[in-house]
KEKE-3310 file (N, C-alpha, C; in steps of 0.2 Angstrom, whole numbers, plus 5000, padded with zeros to 4 digits):
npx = (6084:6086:6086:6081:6074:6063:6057:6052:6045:6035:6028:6024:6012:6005:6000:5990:5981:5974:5972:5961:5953:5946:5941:5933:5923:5922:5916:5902:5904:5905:5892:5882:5874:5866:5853:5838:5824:5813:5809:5794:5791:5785:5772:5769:5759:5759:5764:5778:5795:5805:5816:5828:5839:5842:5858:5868:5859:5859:5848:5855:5851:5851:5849:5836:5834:5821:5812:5804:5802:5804:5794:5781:5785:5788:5777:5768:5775:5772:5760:5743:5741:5728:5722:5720:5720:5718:5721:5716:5717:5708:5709:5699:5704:5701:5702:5705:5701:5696:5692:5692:5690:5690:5696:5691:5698:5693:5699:5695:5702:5689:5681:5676:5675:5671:5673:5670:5672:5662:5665:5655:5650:5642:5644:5645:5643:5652:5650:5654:5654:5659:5649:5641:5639:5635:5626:5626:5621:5626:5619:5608:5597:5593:5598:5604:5606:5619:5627:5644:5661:5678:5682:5676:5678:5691:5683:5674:5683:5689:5700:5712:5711:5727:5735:5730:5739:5747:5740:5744:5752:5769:5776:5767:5772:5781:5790:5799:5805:5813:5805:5804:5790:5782:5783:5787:5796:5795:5788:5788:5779:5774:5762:5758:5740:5735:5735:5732:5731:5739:5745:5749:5758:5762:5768:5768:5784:5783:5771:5764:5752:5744:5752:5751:5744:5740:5732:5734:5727:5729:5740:5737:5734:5721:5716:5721:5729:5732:5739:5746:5748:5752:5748:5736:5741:5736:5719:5710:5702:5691:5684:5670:5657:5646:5626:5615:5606:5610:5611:5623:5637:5650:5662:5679:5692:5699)
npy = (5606:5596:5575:5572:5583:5585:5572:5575:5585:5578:5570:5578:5586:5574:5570:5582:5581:5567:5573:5582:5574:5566:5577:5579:5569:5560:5564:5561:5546:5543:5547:5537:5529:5535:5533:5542:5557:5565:5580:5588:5603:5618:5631:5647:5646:5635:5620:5621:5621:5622:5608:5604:5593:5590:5581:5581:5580:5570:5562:5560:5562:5570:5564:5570:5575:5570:5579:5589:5601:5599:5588:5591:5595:5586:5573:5581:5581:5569:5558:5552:5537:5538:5528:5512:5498:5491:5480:5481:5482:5488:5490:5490:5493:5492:5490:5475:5469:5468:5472:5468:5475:5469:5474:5479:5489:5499:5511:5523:5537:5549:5542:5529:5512:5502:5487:5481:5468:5469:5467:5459:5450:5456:5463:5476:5487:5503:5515:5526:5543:5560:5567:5562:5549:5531:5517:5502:5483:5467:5457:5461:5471:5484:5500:5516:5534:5548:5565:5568:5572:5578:5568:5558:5545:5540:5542:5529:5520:5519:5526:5538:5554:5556:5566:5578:5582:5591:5603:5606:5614:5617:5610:5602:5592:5577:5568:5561:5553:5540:5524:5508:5500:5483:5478:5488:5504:5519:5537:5543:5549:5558:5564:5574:5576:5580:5582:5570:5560:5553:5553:5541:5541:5532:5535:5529:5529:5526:5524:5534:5530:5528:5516:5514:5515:5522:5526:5533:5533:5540:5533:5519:5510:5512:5511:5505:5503:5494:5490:5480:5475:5470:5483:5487:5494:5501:5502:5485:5481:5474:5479:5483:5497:5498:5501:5489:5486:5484:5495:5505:5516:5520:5515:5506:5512:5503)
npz = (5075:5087:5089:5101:5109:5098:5102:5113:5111:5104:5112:5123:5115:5112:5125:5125:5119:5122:5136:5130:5126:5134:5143:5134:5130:5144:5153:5151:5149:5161:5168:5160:5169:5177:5190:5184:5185:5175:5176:5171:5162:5171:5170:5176:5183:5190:5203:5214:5209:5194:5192:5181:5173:5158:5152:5143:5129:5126:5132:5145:5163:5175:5192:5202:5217:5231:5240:5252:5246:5234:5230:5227:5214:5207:5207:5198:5186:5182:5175:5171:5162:5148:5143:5152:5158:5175:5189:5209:5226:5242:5258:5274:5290:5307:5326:5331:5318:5300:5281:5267:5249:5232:5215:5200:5185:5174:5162:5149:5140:5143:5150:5161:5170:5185:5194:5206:5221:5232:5253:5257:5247:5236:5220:5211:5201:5192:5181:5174:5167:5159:5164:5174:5183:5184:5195:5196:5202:5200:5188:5189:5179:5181:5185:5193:5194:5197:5197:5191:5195:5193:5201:5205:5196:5205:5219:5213:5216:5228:5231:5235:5228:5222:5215:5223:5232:5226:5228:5244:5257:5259:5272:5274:5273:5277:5276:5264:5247:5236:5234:5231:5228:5231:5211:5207:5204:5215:5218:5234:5248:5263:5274:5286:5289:5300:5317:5321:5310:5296:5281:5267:5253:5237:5221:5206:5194:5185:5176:5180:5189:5204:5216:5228:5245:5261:5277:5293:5306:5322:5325:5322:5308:5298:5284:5270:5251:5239:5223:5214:5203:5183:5174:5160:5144:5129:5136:5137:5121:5122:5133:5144:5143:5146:5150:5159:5155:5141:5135:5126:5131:5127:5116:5113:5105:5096)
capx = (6081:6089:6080:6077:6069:6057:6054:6050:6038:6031:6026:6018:6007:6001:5997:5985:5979:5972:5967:5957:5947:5945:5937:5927:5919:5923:5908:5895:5904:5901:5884:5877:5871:5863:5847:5835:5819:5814:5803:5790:5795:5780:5771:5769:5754:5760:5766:5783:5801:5809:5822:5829:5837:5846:5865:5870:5856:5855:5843:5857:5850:5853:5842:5830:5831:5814:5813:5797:5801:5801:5791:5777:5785:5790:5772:5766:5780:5768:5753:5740:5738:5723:5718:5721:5717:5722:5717:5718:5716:5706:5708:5699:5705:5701:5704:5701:5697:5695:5689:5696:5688:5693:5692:5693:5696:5695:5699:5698:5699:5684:5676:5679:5671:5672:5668:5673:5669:5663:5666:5647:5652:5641:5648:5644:5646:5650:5651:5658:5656:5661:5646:5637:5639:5629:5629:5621:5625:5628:5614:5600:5598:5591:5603:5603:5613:5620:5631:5649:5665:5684:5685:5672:5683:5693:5681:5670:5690:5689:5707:5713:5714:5732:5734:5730:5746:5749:5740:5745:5757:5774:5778:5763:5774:5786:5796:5799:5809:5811:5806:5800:5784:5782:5791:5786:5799:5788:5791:5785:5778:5771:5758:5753:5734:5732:5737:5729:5731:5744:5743:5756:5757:5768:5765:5776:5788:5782:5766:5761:5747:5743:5754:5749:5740:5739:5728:5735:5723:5731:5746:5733:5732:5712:5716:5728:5728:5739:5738:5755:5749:5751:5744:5738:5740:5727:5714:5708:5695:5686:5681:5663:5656:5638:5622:5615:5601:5613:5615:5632:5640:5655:5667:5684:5694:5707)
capy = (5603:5588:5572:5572:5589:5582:5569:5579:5590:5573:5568:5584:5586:5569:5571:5586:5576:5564:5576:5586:5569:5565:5582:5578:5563:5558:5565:5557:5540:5541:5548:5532:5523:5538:5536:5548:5558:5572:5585:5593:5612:5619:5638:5650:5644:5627:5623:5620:5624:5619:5605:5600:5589:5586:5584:5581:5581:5562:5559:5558:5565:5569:5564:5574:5571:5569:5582:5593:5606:5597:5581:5593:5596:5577:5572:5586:5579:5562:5558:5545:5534:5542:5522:5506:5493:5488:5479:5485:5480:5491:5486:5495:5491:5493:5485:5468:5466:5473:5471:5471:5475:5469:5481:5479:5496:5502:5517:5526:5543:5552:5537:5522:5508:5500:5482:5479:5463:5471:5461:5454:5448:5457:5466:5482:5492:5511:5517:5536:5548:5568:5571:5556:5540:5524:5511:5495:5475:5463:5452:5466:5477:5492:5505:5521:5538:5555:5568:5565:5576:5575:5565:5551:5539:5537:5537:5524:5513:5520:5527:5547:5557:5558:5576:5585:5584:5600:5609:5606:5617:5610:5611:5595:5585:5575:5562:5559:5548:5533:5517:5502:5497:5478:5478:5496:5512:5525:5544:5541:5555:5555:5570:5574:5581:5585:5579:5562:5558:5553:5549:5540:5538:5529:5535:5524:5534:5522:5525:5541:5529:5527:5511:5511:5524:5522:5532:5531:5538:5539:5527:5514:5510:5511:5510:5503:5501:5493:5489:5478:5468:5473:5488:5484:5498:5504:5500:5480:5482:5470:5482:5485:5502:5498:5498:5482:5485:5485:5502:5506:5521:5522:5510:5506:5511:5494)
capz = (5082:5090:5090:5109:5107:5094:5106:5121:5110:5102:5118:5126:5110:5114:5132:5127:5114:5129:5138:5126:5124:5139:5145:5130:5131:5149:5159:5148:5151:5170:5167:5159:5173:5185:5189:5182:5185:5170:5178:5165:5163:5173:5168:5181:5188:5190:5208:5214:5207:5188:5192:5177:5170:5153:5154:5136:5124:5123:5139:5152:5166:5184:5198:5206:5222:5232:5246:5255:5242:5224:5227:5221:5206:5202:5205:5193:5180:5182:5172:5173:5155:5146:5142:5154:5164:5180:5196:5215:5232:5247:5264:5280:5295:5312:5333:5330:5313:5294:5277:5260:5242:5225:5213:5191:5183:5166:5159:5142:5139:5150:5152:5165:5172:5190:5197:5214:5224:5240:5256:5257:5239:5230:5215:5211:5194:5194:5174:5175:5160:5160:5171:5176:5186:5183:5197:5199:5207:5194:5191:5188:5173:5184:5187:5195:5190:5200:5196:5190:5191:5189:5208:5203:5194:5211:5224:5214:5216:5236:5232:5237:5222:5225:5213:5228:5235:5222:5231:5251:5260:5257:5279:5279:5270:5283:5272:5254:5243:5229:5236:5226:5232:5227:5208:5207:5206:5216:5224:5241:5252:5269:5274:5291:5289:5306:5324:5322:5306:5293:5275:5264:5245:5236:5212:5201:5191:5175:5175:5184:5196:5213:5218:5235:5249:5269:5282:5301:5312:5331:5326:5319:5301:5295:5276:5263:5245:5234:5215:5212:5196:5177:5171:5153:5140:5131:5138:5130:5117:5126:5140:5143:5144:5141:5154:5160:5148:5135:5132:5124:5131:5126:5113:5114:5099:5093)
cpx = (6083:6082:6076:6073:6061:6053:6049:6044:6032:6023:6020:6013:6001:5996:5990:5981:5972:5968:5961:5949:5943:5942:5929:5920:5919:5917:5903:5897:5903:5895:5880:5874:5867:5856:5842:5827:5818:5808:5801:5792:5787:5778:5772:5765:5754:5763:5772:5791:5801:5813:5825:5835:5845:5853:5867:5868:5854:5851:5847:5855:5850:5848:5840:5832:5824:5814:5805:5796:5800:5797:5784:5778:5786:5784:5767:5767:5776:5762:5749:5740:5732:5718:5721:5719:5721:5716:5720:5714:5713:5705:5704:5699:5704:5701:5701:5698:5697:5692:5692:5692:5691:5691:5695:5693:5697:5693:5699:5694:5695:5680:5679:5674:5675:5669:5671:5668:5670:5665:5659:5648:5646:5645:5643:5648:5646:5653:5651:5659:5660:5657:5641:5640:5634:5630:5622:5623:5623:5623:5604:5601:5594:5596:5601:5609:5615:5625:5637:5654:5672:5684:5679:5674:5685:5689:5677:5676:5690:5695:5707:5715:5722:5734:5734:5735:5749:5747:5739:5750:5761:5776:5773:5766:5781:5790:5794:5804:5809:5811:5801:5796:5780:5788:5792:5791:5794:5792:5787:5783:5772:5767:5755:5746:5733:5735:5736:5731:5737:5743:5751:5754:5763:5765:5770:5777:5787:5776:5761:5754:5749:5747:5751:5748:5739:5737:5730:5732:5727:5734:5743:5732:5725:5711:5721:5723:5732:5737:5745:5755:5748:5747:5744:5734:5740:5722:5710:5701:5689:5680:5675:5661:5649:5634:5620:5609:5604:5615:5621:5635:5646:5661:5674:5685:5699:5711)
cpy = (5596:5582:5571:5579:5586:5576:5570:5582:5585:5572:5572:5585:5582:5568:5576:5584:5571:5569:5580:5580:5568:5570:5582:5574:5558:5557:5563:5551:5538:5544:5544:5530:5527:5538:5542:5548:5565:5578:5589:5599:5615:5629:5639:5651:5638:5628:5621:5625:5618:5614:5599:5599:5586:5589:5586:5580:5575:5558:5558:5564:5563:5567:5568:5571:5574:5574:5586:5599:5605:5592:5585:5592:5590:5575:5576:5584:5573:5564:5552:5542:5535:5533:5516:5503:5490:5484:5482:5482:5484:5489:5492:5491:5494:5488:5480:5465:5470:5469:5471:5470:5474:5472:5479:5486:5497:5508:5521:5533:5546:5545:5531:5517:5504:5495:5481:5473:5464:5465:5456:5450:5448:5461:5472:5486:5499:5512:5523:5540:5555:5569:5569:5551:5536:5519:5507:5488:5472:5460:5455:5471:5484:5495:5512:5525:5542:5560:5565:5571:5573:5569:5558:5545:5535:5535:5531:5519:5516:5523:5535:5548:5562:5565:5578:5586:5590:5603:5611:5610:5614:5608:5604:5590:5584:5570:5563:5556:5545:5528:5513:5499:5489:5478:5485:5501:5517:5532:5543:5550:5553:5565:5571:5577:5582:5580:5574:5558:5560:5549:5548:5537:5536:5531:5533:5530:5531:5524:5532:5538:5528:5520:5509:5514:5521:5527:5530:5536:5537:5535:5521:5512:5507:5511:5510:5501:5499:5490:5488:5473:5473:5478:5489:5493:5498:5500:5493:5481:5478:5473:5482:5492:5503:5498:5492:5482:5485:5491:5504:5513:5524:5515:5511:5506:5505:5499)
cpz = (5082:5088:5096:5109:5106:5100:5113:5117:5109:5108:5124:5121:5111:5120:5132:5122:5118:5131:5136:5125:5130:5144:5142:5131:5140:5154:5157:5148:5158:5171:5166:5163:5179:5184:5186:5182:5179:5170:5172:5166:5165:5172:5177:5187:5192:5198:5208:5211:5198:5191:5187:5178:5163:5153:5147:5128:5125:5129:5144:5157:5174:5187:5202:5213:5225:5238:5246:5248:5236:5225:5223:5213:5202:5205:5199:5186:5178:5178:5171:5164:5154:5145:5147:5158:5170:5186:5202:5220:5237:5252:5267:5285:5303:5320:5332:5322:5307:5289:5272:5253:5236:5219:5204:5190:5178:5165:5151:5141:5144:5152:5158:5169:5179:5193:5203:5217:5232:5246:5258:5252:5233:5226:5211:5205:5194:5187:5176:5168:5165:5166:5175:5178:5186:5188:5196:5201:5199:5197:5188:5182:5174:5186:5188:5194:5197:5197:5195:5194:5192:5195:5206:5202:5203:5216:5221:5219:5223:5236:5232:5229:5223:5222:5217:5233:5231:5225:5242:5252:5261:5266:5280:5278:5275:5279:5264:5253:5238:5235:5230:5232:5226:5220:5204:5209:5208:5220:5230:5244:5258:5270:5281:5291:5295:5313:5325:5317:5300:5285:5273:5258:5243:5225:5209:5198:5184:5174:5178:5187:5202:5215:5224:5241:5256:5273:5289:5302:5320:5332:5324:5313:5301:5289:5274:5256:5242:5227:5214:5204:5189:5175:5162:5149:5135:5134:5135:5130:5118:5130:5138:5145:5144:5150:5155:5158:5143:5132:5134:5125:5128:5123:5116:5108:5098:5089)
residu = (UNK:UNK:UNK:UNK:UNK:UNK:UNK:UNK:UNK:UNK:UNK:UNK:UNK:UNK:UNK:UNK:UNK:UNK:UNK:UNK:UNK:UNK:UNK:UNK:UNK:UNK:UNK:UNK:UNK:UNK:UNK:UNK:UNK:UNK:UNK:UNK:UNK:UNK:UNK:UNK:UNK:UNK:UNK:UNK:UNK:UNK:UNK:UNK:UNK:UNK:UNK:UNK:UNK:UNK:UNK:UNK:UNK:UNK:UNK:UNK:UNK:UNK:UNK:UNK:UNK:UNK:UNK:UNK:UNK:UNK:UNK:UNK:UNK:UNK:UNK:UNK:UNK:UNK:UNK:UNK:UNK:UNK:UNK:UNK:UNK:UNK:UNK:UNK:UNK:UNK:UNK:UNK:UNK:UNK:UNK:UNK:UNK:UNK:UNK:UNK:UNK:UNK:UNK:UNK:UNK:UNK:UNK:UNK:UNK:UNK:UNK:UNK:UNK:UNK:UNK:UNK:UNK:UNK:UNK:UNK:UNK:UNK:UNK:UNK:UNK:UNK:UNK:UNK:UNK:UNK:UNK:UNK:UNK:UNK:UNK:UNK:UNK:UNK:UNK:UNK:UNK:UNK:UNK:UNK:UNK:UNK:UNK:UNK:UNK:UNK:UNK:UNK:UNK:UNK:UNK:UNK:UNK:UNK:UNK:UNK:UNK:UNK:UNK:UNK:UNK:UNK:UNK:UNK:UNK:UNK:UNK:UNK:UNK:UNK:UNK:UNK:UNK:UNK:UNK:UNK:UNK:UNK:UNK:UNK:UNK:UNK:UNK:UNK:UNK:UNK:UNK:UNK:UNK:UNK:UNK:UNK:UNK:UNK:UNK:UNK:UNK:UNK:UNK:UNK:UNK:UNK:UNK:UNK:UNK:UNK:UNK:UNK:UNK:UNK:UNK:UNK:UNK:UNK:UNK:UNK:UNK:UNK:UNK:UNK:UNK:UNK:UNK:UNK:UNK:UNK:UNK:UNK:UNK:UNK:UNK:UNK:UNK:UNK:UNK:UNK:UNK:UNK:UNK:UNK:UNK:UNK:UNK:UNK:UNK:UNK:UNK:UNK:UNK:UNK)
# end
C-alpha cells in the first residue's frame, strides 16, 4: 500500500474518531445550563402525569414546562420544610381603602407558633399542635383553645392552603408558568373559582412555600400576600412554643 493510501485511510479513521466522541459527550456539554424542574415520581393515587426528568444520570435535567395539565404535578413534586421561620405580609383591600397584617411564623415539625400584628396593633398569638390551637394577645397570660386540624397552621397566617390546587379540575386553571416573584423562582398558577372570582399563587421552586397569593373579586383585588424575606432553616432554637403561663409545649431540638 502506497503512502497516499495510508494517508487517506489515516484520515478517515480520524474523522470517526471525532465523531464517536462527539456523539458521546456532546449532548451533556449543551445540557449544562438548562433550567430544570425534577418532578417526584407520583403512585397512582397521586394526581396529575409523571414528567420526568433525568438526562444523564448526573442531575441534568430537562425543563418541565408549566401548563393546565402538569402544574398539578410540579406542585405535588414541592414540599414545605418540616422546621422554619419565616415572615409574611396580608393585605385586604377594598374601594377606598385597605389593611395589612404582619405576621412572624415558626414552624417545627407538627407544631407552629403565630404572632401577627393585627392592624388595631394588637398582637395576637395562635400556638397550633396535631389537634389544638391556643390563642391569646400578648401582654395577658389567659389563653383560650379550639380544635386543630391539618388547615390551622394557615388560616392562623390568613394564607390559602395552597395544596388544594391537587385537587381542582385542571379546565379552572387559566395560566401557568415560572415567574420570579421578588428574588423568588416560583410555578405560578392562576385559577378561576367561579364567575367573579380569581385566585393567583405564586410556590417558590426552593422551598416548596407559598411566596405570594391574590383574590380578584369582580376585577378588584380584596387580598394579597407576600412573604419575600429569608426563610431561616431549621427552625432557630430560640422559638417559643410555650403558653403565656409558661407552659412548654413543645422544644426545639438544636
Amino acid at each position: 500500500m502506497d503512502s497516499k493510501n495510508r494517508l487517506v485511510i489515516a484520515i478517515a479513521i480520524t474523522c470517526l474518531i471525532v465523531v464517536a466522541m462527539f456523539a458521546s459527550f456532546g449532548r451533556s456539554l449543551f445540557l449544562v445550563n438548562i433550567p430544570s424542574v425534577s418532578l417526584a415520581q407520583l403512585d397512582s393515587s397521586a394526581q396529575g402525569q409523571n414528567n420526568t426528568t433525568d438526562q444523564s444520570g448526573d442531575d441534568q435535567l430537562w425543563q418541565v414546562d408549566v401548563t393546565p395539565e402538569t402544574v398539578q404535578s410540579i406542585v405535588a413534586s414541592l414540599a414545605r420544610p418540616e422546621s422554619y421561620y419565616r415572615e409574611l405580609t396580608v393585605e385586604t383591600l377594598w374601594d377606598g381603602g385597605s389593611h395589612s397584617t404582619s405576621v412572624q411564623f415558626w414552624q417545627d415539625q407538627s407544631w407552629s407558633h403565630t404572632r401577627q400584628i393585627l392592624p388595631s396593633g394588637a398582637v395576637r398569638h395562635d400556638l397550633t399542635g396535631s389537634d389544638t390551637t391556643y390563642y391569646w394577645y400578648e401582654g395577658s397570660e389567659h389563653y383560650r383553645s379550639f380544635p386543630a386540624d391539618q388547615y390551622s397552621a394557615d388560616l392562623t397566617q390568613h394564607i390559602p392552603t395552597y395544596e388544594d390546587v391537587l385537587e381542582l379540575d385542571p379546565d379552572t386553571i387559566t395560566q401557568t408558568g415560572y415567574e420570579r416573584r421578588d428574588v423568588w423562582p416560583c410555578v405560578y398558577l392562576q385559577v378561576q373559582v367561579s364567575d367573579t372570582v380569581v385566585e393567583r399563587y405564586w410556590i417558590s421552586t426552593d422551598t416548596g412555600l407559598l411566596v405570594s397569593a391574590e383574590r380578584e373579586q369582580s376585577g378588584q383585588l380584596v387580598y394579597r400576600m407576600t412573604a419575600y424575606t429569608q426563610v431561616q432553616t431549621p427552625c432557630p432554637a430560640t422559638a417559643s412554643f410555650a403558653l403565656p403561663d409558661g407552659t412548654q409545649l413543645h422544644t426545639v431540638q438544636s
